[in-house]
C-alpha positions in Angstrom: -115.5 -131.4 -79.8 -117.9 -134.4 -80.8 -118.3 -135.9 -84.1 -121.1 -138.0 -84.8 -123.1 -139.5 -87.5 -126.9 -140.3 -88.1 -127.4 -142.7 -91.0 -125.3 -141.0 -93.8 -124.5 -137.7 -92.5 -121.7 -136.7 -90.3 -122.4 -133.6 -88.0 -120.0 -131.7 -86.1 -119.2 -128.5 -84.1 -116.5 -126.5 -85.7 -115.0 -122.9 -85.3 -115.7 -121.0 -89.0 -113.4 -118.1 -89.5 -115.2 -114.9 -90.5 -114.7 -113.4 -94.1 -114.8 -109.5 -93.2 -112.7 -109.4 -89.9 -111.1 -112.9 -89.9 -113.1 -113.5 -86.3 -113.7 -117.3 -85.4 -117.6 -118.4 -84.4 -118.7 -121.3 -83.7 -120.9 -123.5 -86.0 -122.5 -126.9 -86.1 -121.8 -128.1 -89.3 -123.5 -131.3 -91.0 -122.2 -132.9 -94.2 -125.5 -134.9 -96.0 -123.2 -137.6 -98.1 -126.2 -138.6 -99.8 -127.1 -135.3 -101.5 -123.5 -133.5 -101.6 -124.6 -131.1 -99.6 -122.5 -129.4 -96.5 -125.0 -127.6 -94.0 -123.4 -124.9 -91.8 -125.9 -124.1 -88.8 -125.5 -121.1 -86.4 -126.0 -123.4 -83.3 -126.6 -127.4 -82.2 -130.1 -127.1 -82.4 -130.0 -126.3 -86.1 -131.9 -122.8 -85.5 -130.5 -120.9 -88.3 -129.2 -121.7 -91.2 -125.4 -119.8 -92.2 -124.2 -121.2 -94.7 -125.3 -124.1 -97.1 -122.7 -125.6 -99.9 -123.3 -128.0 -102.9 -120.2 -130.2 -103.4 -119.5 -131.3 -106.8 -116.8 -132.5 -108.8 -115.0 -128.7 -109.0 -115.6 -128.5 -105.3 -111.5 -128.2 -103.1 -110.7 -128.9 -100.1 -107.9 -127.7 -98.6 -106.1 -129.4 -95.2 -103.5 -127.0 -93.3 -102.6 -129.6 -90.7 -101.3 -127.0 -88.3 -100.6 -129.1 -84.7 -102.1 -126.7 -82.7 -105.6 -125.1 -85.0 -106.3 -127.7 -87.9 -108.4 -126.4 -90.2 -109.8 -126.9 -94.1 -111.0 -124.6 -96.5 -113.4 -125.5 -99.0 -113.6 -123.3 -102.6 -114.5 -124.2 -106.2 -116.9 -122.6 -109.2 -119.6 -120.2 -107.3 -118.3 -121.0 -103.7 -117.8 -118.5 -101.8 -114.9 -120.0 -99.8 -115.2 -121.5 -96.4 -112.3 -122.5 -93.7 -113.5 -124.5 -90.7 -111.3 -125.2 -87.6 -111.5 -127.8 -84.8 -108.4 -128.5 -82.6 -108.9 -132.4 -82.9 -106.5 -133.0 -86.7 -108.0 -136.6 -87.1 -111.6 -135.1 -87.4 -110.6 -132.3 -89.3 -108.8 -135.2 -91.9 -112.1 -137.6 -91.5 -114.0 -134.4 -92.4 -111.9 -133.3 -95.8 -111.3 -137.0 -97.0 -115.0 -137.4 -96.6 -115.3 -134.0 -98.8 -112.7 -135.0 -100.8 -114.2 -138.6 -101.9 -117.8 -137.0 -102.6 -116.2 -134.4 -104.9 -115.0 -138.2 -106.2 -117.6 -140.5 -106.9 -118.5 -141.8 -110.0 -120.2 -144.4 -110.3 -121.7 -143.9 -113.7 -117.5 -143.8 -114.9 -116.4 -146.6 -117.8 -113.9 -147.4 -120.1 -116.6 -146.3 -122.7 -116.1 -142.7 -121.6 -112.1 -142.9 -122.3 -110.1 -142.5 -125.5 -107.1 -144.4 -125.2 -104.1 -143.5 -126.5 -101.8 -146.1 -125.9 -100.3 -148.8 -123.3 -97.9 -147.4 -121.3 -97.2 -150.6 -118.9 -98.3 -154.1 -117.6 -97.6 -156.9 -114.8 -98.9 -160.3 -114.4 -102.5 -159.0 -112.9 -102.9 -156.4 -115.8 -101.7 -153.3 -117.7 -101.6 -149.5 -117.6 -102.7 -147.6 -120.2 -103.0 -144.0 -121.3 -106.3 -142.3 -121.8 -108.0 -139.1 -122.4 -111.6 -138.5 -120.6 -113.9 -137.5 -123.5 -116.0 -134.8 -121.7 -112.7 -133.0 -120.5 -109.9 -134.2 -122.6 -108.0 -134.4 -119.5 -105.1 -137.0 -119.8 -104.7 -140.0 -117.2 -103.1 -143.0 -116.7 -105.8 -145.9 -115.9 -104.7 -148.9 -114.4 -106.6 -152.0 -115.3 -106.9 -155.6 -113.1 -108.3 -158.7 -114.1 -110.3 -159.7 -110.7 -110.0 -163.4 -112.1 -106.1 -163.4 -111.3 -106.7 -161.4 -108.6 -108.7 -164.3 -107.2 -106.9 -167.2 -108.1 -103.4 -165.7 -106.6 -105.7 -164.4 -103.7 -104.7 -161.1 -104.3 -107.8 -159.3 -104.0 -107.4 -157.0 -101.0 -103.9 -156.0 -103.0 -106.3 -153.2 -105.0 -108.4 -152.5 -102.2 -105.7 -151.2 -100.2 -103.8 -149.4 -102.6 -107.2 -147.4 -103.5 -107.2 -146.9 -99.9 -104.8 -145.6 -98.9 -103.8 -143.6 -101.7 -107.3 -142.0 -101.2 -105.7 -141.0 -98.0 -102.5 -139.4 -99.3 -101.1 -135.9 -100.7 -97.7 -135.3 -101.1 -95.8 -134.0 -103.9 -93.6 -137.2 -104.6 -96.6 -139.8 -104.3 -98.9 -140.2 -107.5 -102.0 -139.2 -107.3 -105.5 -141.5 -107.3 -108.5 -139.1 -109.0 -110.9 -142.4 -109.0 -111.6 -145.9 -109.2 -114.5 -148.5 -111.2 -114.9 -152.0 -111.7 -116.8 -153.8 -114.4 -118.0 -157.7 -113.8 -114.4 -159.0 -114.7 -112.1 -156.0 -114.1 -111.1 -153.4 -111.6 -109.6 -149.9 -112.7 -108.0 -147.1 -111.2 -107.4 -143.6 -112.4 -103.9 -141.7 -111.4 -102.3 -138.8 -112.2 -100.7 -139.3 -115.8 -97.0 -138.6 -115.5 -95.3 -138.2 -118.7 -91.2 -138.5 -117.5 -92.0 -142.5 -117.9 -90.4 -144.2 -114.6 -86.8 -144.3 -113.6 -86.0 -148.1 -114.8 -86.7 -146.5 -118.4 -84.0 -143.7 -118.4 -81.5 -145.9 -116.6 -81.8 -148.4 -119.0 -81.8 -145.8 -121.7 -78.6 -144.2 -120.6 -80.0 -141.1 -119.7 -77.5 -138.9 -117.8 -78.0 -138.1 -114.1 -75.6 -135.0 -112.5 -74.9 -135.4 -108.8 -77.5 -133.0 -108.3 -80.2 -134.8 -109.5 -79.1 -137.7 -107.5 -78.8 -135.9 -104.1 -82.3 -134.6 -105.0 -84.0 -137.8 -106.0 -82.8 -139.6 -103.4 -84.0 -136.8 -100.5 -87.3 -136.6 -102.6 -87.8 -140.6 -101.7 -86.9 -140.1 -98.5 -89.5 -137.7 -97.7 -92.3 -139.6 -99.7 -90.7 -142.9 -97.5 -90.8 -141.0 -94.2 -94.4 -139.7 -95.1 -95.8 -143.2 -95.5 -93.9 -144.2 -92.6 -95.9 -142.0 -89.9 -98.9 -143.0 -91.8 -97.5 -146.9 -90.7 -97.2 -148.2 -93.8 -94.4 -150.0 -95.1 -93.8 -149.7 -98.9 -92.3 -152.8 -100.0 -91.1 -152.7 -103.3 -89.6 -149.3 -104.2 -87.0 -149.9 -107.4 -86.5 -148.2 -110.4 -90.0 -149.2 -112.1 -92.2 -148.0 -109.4 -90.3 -144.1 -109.1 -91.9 -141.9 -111.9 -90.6 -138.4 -113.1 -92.9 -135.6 -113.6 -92.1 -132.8 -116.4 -90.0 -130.9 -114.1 -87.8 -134.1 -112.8 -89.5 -134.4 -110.1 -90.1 -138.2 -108.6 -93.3 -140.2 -107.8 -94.0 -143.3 -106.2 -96.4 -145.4 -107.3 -97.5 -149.2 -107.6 -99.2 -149.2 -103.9 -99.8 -153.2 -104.5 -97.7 -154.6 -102.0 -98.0 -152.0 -99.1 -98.5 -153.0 -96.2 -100.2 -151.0 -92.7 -98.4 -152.3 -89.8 -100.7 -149.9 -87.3 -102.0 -152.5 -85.4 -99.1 -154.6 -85.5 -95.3 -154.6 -85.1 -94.6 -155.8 -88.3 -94.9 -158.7 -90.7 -93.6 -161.6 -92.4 -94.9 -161.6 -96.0 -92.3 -162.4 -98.4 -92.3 -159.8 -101.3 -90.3 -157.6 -103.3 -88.1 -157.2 -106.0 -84.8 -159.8 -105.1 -82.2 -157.3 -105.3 -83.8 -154.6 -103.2 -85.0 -156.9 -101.0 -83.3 -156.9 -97.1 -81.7 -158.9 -95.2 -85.2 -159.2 -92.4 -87.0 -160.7 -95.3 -85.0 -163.1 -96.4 -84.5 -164.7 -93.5 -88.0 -164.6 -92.7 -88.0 -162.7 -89.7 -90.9 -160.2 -88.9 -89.9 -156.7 -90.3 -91.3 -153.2 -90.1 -90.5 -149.8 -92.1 -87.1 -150.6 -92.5 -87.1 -152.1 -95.0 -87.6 -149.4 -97.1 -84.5 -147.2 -96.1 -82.8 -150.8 -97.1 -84.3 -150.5 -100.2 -83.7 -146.3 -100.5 -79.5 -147.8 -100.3 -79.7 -150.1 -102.7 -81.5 -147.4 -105.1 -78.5 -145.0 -104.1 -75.6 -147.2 -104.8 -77.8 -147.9 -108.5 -77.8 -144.4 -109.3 -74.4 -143.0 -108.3 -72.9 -146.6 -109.4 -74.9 -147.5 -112.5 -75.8 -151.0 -110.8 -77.1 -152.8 -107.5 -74.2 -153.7 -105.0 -75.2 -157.5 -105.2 -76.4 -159.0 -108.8 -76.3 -163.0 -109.2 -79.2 -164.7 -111.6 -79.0 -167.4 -109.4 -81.7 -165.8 -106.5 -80.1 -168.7 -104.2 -76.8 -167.2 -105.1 -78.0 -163.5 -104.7 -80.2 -163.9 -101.1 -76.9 -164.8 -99.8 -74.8 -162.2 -101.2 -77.4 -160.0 -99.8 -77.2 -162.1 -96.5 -73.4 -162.2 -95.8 -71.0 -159.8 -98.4 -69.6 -156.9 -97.6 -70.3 -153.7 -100.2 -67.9 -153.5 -102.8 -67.7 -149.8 -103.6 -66.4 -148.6 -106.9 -62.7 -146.5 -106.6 -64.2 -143.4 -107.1 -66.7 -143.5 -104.7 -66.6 -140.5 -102.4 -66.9 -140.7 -98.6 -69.7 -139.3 -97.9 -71.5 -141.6 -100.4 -70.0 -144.2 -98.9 -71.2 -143.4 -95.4 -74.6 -142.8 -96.2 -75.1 -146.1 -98.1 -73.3 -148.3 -95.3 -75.4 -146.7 -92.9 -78.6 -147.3 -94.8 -77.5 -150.7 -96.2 -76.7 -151.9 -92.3 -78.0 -155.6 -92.5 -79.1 -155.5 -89.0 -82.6 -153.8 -89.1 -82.1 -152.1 -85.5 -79.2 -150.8 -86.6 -79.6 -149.0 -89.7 -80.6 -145.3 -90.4 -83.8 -143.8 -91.3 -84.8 -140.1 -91.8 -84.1 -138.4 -88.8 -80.2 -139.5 -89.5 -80.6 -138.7 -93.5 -81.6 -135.0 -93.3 -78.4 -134.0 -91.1 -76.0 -136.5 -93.3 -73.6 -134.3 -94.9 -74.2 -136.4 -98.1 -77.2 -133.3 -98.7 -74.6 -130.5 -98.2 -76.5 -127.5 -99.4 -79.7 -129.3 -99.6 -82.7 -128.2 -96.8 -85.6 -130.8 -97.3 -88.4 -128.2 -96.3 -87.7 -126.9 -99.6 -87.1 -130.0 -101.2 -90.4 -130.6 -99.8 -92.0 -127.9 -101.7 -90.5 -128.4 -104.5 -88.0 -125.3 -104.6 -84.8 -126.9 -105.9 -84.9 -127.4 -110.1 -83.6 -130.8 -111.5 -80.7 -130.4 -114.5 -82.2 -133.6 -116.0 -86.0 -132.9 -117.3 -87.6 -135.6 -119.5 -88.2 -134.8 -123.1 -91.7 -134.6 -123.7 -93.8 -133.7 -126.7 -97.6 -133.7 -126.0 -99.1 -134.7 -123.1 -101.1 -137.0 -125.3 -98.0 -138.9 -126.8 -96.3 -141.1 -124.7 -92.7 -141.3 -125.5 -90.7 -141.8 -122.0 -91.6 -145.5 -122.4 -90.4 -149.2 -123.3 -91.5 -149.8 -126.7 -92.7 -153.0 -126.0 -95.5 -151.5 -124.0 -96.5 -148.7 -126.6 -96.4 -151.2 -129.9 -99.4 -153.5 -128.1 -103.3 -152.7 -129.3 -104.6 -150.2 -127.5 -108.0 -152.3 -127.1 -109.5 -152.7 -123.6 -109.8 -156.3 -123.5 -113.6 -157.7 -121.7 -111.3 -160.0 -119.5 -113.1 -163.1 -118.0 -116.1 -162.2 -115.9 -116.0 -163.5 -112.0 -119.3 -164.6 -111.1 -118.2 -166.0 -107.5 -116.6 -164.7 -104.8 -117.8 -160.8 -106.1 -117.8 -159.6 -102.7 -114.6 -159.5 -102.6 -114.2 -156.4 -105.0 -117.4 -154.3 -103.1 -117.3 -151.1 -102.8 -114.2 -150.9 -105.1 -115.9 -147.8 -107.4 -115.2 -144.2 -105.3 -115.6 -144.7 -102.4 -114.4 -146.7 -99.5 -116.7 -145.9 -97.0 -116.5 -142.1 -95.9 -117.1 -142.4 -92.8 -113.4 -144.1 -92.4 -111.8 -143.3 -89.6 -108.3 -142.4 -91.7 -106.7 -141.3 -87.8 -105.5 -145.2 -87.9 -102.7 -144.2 -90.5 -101.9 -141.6 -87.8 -102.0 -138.4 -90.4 -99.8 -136.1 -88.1 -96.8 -135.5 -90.3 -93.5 -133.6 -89.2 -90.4 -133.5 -91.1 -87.2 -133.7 -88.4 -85.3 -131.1 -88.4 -83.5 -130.1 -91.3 -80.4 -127.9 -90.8 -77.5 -129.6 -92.4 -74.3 -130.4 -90.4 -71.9 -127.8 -91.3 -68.5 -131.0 -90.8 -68.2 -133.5 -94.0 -66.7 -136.6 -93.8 -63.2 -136.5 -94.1 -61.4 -137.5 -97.4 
């Protein structure tokens, strides 16, 4: 099959599976981007006209990335659903992110059509803050950039690539983006509002973990880890603060700022992070890769089971050589198998140390099969307390206490360039097969043997 585009439409011949008998025919399909329209003809020459489909903002578009017959399925208020099928997955995912960011763009979106109900977080660059969209009352968590500091720290690409390639992701443990908007001295981004708070909160606010909710966050990371790792990217900076738990205890990632895509390179050398999560590779200044981030998962474990990180010193002199050259000090009541997986994720020589396809056989995850982690079939003992979806109560106090005033920021009049295109979309026509969206979980069955006592 051919894909091809004339101006701002992409054409294409797909299989379209029939409603009555479930038979596949052949159709030449054309999506007009411009008018949100989605053009199903019975043949090239665009003799006959099947099917034609408005795409608006209730419009869904459903991937099933099977290996062998990709398809999508497209449904929403007075659709009469559609599935179209081409054995090439990396047109079928051009063709539904393309859907996907039309049913998306807003370009007429401000802060004026947002309550907000309080701050829920900041950095340096910015804050987060709660908000409710007026016209829907839906509930999301917006957050807001000043493009000035973006500038002067040269960190402008930062939000264009964590718009990116969250636009490009879906997975259960990875927050979701629903759009994006820039005014003349801020960028914003809307995500999925999730009211557990992050992990760094209940941590520090003693809340009680069981063993079970451990084993589960921690394979829950791993998958969303392992995801973004096929996708070659490399996270960077997973710790307590960038995890967030969903009503049902469910985890998250967010914070995309510091990701980096390695697919047209082996690596790099950019020194980021947070200092005790951060691995060996990096501190050395040697070129690293995805790594990194199983490094990171082992220092998250150790915090979780252990109550703190294995190295701590305020001195970060002091600390990057702990981290260099100590040995793990594991508390007495440590259990083997806790032991093992840790020392195997927290191996300071990058070649050597474990990634996914060793964590899903580890008998650490006795009883646990990650397909159904992955679909969310296990329940969490520990669930956040949560009120109202429009109070926010799972976070620091220091964030909810600030005025819940959008500040106008300082507007950039040069470099303004740099932020184009920010609003939904990236360009449509992005060919998303360069994060190499062909995802398949290793195989999951359990060794029966546990590490001895």
């Amino acid at each position: 099959m051919e894909e091809s585009s004339d101006h701002d439409d992409m054409t294409g011949e797909f299989y379209k599976k029939g409603s009555k008998y479930g038979f596949w025919h052949k159709r030449f399909c054309v999506l007009r981007i411009q008018d949100m329209k989605l053009l199903v003809y019975i043949d090239k020459e665009k003799t006959k006209l099947d099917r034609a489909i408005t795409i608006t903002s209730d419009t869904e578009c459903i991937l099933d990335d099977d290996h062998k017959h990709p398809s999508f399925t497209i449904s929403g208020n007075n659709i009469k659903s559609i599935r179209l099928s081409t054995d090439d997955l990396g047109i079928v995912n051009s063709w539904v992110t393309t859907i996907r960011t039309i049913t998306m763009q807003t370009p007429q979106l401000s802060m004026n059509d947002f309550k907000v109900i309080s701050v829920i977080g900041r950095g340096f660059y910015g804050k987060v803050t709660l908000c409710e969209l007026k016209k829907t009352h839906d509930v999301y968590a917006i957050k807001s950039v000043h493009k000035s500091r973006l500038l002067k720290e040269h960190k402008s690409s930062t939000v264009i690539t964590e718009r990116n390639i969250l636009m490009h992701i879906d997975h259960p443990f990875i927050v979701h983006i629903y759009f994006a908007f820039q005014t003349s001295s801020k960028v914003y981004m809307g995500f999925e509002y999730i009211p557990g708070g992050d992990l760094a909160f209940h941590l520090n606010n003693t809340s009680k973990f069981t063993f079970n909710d451990i084993k589960l966050f921690i394979a829950e990371l791993a998958l969303a880890i392992d995801y973004i790792h096929q996708r070659k990217i490399v996270y960077r900076d997973l710790k307590p603060e960038n995890i967030l738990i969903d009503e049902e205890g469910h985890l998250k990632l967010t914070d995309f700022g510091l990701v980096k895509n390695i697919a047209y390179s082996n690596g790099t050398k950019s020194f980021c992070g947070t200092p005790e999560y951060i691995a060996p590779e990096v501190i050395r200044g040697e070129k690293y890769g995805t790594k990194i981030d199983w490094w990171a998962l082992g220092i998250l474990a150790f915090n979780l089971l252990y109550g703190k990180t294995p190295w701590n010193d305020e001195n970060q002199d002091k600390l990057f050589n702990m981290i260099l050259n100590d040995k793990i000090i594991f508390p007495d009541n440590a259990k083997p198998n806790e032991i093992d997986l840790i020392t195997h994720l927290l191996n300071k020589d990058p070649s050597q140390r474990k990634d996914m396809k060793y964590l899903v056989h580890h008998p650490f995850f006795e009883g646990l099969d990650f397909n159904s982690v992955l679909e969310m079939k296990y329940q969490h003992d520990f669930r956040p307390i949560i009120i109202n979806l429009n109070v926010a109560t799972n976070f620091d106090r220091e964030f909810l206490d600030e005025p819940i005033i959008d500040s106008l920021g300082t507007p950039v009049q040069q470099e303004m360039n740099a932020f184009d295109g920010f609003s939904f979309v990236a360009d449509p026509k992005e060919d998303i097969t360069k994060y190499n969206y062909q995802y398949e979980l290793p195989s999951a069955s359990v060794k029966s043997s546990t590490i001895e006592e």
